[in-house]
C-alpha positions as semicolon CSV with decimal commas, in nm:
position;residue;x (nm);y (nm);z (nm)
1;X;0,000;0,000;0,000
2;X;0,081;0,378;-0,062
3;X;0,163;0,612;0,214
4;X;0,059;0,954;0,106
5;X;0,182;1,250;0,300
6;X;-0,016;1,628;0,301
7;X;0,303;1,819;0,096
8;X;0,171;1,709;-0,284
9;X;-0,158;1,854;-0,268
10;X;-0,284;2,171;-0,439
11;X;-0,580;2,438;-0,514
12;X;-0,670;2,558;-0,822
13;X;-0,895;2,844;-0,870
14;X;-1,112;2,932;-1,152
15;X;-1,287;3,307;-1,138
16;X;-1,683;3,292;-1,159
17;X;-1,992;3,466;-1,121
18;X;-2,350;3,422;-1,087
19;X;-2,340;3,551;-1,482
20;X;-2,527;3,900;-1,313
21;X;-2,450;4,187;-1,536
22;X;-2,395;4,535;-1,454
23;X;-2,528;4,790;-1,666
24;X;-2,382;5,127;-1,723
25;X;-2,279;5,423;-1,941
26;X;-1,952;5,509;-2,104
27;X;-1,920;5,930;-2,121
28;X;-1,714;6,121;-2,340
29;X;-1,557;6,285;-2,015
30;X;-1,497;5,937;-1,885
31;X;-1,244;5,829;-2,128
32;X;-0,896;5,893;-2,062
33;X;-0,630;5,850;-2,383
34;X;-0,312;5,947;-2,262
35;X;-0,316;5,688;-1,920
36;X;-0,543;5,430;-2,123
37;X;-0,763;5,435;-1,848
38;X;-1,176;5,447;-1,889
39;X;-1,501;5,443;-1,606
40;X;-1,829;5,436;-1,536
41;X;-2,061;5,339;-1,253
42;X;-2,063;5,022;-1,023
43;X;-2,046;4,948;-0,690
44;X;-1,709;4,879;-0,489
45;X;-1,616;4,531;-0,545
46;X;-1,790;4,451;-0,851
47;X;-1,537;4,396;-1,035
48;X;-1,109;4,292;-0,887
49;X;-0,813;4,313;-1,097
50;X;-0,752;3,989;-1,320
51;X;-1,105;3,986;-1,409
52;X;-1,203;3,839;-1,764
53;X;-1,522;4,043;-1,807
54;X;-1,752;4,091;-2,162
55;X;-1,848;4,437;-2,245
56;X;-2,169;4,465;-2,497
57;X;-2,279;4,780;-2,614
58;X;-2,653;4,715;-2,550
59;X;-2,743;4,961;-2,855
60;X;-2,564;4,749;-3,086
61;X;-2,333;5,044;-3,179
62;X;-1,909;4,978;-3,178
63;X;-1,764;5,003;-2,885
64;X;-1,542;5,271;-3,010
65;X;-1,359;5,428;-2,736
66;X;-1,139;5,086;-2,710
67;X;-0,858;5,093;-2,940
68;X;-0,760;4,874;-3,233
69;X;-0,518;4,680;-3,063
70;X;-0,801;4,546;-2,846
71;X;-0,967;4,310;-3,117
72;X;-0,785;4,013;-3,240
73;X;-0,948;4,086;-3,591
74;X;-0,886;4,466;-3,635
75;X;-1,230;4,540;-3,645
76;X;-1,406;4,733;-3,363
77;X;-1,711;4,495;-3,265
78;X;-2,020;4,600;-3,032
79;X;-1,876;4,323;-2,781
80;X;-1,582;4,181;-2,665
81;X;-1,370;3,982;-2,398
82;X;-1,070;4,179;-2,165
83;X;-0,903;4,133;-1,852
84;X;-0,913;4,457;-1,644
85;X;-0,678;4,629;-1,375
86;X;-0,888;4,820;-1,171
87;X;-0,740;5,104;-0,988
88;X;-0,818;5,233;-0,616
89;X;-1,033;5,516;-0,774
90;X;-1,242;5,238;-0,956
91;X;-1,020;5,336;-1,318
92;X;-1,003;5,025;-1,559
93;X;-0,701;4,949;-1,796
94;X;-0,766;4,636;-2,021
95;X;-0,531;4,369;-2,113
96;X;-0,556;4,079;-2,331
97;X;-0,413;3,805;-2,101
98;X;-0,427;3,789;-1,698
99;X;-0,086;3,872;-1,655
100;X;-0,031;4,214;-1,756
101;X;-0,424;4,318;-1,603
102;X;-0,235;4,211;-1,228
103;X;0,041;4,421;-1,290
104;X;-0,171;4,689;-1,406
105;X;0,081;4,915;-1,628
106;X;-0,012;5,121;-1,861
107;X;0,247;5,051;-2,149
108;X;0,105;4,675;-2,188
109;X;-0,297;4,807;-2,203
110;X;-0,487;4,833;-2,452
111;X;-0,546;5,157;-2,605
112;X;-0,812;5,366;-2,592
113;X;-0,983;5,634;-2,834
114;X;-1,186;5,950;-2,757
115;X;-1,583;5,922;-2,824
116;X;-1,813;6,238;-2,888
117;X;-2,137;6,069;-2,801
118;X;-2,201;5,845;-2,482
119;X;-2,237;5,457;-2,543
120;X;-2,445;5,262;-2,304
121;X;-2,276;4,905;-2,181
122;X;-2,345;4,593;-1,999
123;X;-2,083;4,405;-1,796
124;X;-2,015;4,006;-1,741
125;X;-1,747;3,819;-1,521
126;X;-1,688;3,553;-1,765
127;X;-1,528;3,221;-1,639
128;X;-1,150;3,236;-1,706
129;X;-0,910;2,953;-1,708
130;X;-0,791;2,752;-1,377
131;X;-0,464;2,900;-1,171
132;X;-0,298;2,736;-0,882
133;X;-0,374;2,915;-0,576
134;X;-0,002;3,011;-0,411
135;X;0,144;2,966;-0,066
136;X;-0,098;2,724;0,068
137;X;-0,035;2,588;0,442
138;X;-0,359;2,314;0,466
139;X;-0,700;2,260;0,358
140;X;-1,016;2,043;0,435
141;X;-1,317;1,961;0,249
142;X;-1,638;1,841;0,443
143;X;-1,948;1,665;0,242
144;X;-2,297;1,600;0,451
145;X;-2,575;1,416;0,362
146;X;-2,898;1,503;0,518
147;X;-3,140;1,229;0,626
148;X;-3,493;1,310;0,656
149;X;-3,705;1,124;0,915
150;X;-3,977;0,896;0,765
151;X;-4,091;0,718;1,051
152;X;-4,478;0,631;1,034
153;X;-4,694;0,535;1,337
154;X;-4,674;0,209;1,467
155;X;-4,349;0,129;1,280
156;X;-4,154;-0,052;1,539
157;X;-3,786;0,072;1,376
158;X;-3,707;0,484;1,301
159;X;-3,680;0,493;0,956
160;X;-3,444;0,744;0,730
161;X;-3,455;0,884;0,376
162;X;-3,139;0,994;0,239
163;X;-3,147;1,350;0,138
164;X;-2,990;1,651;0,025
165;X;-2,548;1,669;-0,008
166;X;-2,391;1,972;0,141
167;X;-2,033;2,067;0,165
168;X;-1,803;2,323;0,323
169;X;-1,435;2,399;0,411
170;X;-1,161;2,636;0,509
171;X;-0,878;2,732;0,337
172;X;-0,515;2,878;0,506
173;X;-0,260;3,013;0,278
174;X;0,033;3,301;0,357
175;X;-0,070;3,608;0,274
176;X;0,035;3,811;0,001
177;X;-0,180;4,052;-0,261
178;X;0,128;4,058;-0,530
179;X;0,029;3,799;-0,817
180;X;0,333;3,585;-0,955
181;X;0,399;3,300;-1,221
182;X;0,017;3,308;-1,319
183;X;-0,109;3,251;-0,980
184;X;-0,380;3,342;-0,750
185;X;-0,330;3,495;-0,401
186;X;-0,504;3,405;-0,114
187;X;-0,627;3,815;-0,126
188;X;-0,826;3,775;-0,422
189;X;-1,032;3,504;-0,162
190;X;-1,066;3,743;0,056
191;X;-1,200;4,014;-0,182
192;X;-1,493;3,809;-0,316
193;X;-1,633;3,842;0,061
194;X;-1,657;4,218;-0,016
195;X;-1,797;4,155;-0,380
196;X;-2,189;4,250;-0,291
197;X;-2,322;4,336;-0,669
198;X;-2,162;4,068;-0,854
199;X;-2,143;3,752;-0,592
200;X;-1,792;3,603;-0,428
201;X;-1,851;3,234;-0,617
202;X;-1,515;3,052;-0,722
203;X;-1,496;2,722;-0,924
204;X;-1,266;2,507;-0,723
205;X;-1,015;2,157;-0,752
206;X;-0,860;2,048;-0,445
207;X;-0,596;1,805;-0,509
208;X;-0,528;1,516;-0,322
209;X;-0,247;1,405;-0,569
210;X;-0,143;1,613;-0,860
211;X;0,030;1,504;-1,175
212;X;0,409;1,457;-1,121
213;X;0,384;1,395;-0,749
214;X;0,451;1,057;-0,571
215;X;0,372;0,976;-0,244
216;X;0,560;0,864;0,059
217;X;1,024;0,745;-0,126
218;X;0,985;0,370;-0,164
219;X;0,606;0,291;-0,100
220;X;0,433;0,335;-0,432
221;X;0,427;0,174;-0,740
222;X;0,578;0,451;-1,035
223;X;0,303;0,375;-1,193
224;X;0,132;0,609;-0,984
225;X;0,356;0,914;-1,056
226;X;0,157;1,088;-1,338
227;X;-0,197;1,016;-1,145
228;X;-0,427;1,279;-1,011
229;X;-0,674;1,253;-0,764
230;X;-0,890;1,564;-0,627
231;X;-1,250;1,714;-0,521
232;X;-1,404;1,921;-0,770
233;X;-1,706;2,211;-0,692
234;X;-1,817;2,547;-0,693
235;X;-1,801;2,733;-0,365
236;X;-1,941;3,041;-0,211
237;X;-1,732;3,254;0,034
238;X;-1,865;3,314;0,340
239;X;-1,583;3,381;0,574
240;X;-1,208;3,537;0,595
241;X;-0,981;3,604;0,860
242;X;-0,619;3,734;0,876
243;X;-0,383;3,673;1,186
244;X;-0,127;3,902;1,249
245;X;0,122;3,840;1,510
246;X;0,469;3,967;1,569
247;X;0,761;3,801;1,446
248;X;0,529;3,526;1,245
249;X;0,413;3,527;0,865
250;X;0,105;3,617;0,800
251;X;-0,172;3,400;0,736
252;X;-0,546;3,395;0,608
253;X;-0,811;3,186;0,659
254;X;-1,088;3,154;0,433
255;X;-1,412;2,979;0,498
256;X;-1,666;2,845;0,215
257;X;-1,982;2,655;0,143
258;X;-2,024;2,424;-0,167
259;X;-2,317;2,518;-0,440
260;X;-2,394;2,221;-0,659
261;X;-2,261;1,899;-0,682
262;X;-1,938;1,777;-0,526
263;X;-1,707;1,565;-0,741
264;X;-1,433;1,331;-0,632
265;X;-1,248;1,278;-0,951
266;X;-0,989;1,057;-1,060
267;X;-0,760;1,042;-1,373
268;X;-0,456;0,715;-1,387
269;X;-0,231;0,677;-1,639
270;X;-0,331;0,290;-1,607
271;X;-0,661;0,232;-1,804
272;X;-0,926;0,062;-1,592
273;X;-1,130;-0,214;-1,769
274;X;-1,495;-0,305;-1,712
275;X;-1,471;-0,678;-1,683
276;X;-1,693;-1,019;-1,548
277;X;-1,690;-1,130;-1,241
278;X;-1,508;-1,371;-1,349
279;X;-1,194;-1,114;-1,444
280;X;-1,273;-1,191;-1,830
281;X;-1,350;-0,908;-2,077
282;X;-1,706;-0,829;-2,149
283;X;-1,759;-0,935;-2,523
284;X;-1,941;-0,709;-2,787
285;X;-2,155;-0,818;-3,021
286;X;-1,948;-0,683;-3,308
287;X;-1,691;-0,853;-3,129
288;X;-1,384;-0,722;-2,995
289;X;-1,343;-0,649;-2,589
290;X;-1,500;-0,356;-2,377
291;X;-1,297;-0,180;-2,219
292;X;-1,385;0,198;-2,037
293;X;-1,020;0,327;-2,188
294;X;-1,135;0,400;-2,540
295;X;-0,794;0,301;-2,653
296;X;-0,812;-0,027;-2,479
């Protein structure tokens, strides 16, 4: 048997939303050339730097106050897809990969172009792609299921429906709010608690056993090497803390609650076959063996 320690584990993190939009106007006045930078209305929070957002002009006109660079085609459309860096005066800069929207400078945006007439907008999160959350100390995972009393008079024996699955969890990683190598921070956790308008929901893998990793020198097969193992759900934030004490890193804790189903997923480099019970391969009518590895 394999002896797995706690130190090969990981968390990646994939932005959501509850696909709310935000709706809003873009004025002449709010357009700013020479820093690249643009506004308009919306709650604190709404939106965090490294956002992937979708902008729609919801009168079908261009969106002509982003620049040229800003479209993959060279054509100024009446939508499109960014990452933003928003300022501490709610300012946005757009990028075109997460990267450059962390740093937030203003020779890598994208450039923008003055407009004489005002163009109204709506605003998405959009999902983005999964990034390993950095500097994690431990995690746990809890799953529930509910059982719902249906004892009936006279029964002799309580009996028990099985019911709804909950989960929830917490989360401790060092702190930090400076993005590196195309990861997440524990601070952008801790920002979704503040994000009222748009929701604080993540998409989430906790890894038991990531690709690469083996467990405990000498007990496991090498086989087992290029496996993967983790949990894998949508969570809602409900919860962060940050202890500071003298002479001792910094470290947050972030509490969550599962919405949806809760996966326990698996992926071996080994192919598992669906066989008798007598070990022999189930036979197809077209002949040939079944196996659950295509390739097989």
């Amino acid at each position: 048997m394999a002896v797995y320690l706690g130190n090969v584990g990981s968390i990646e993190l994939t932005r959501k939303s509850l696909q709310e939009e935000k709706l809003s106007i873009v004025n002449p006045d709010d357009v700013n050339v020479a820093r690249k930078r643009f506004s308009f209305d919306f709650e604190e929070g709404a939106f965090l730097t490294g956002d992937f957002i979708t902008i729609t002009s919801t009168t079908d006109v261009p969106l002509s106050f982003i620049g040229i660079d800003g479209w993959r085609d060279g054509t100024v459309h009446s939508s499109g897809n960014w990452y933003v860096f928003v300022d501490e005066i709610g300012g946005i800069r757009l990028y075109d990969n997460f990267n450059d929207s962390l740093e937030g400078d203003s020779a890598a945006a994208i450039s923008l172009v003055d407009i004489a007439t005002e163009i109204p907008i709506s605003v998405t999160v959009k999902d983005s792609a999964g990034r390993i959350l950095g500097c994690v100390i431990q995690y746990e995972l809890n799953t529930n299921r509910e059982a719902v009393d249906v004892t009936s008079l006279s029964d002799a024996y309580r009996e028990q429906y099985s019911s709804l699955i909950t989960g929830s969890g917490q989360l401790t990683a060092q702190w930090d709010y400076k993005n590196v190598a195309d990861e997440e921070t524990v601070n952008y956790l801790m920002q979704l608690v503040l994000r009222a308008e748009i929701g604080g929901v993540f998409g989430a893998k906790f890894y038991l056993k990531s690709e690469g990793t083996s467990a405990a020198s000498g007990t496991f097969s090498p086989t087992q090497v290029n496996d993967s193992l983790w949990w894998e759900f949508d969570a809602l934030i409900t919860n962060s803390a940050t202890n500071f004490e003298p002479g001792r890193i910094i470290v947050s804790a972030v509490s969550f609650v599962t919405t949806g189903a809760v996966k326990l997923r698996a992926q071996t480099t080994v192919p598992s076959k669906l066989l008798q019970e007598d070990g022999d391969f189930i036979l197809l009518e077209q002949g040939g063996k079944l196996a659950i590895d295509e390739n097989e």
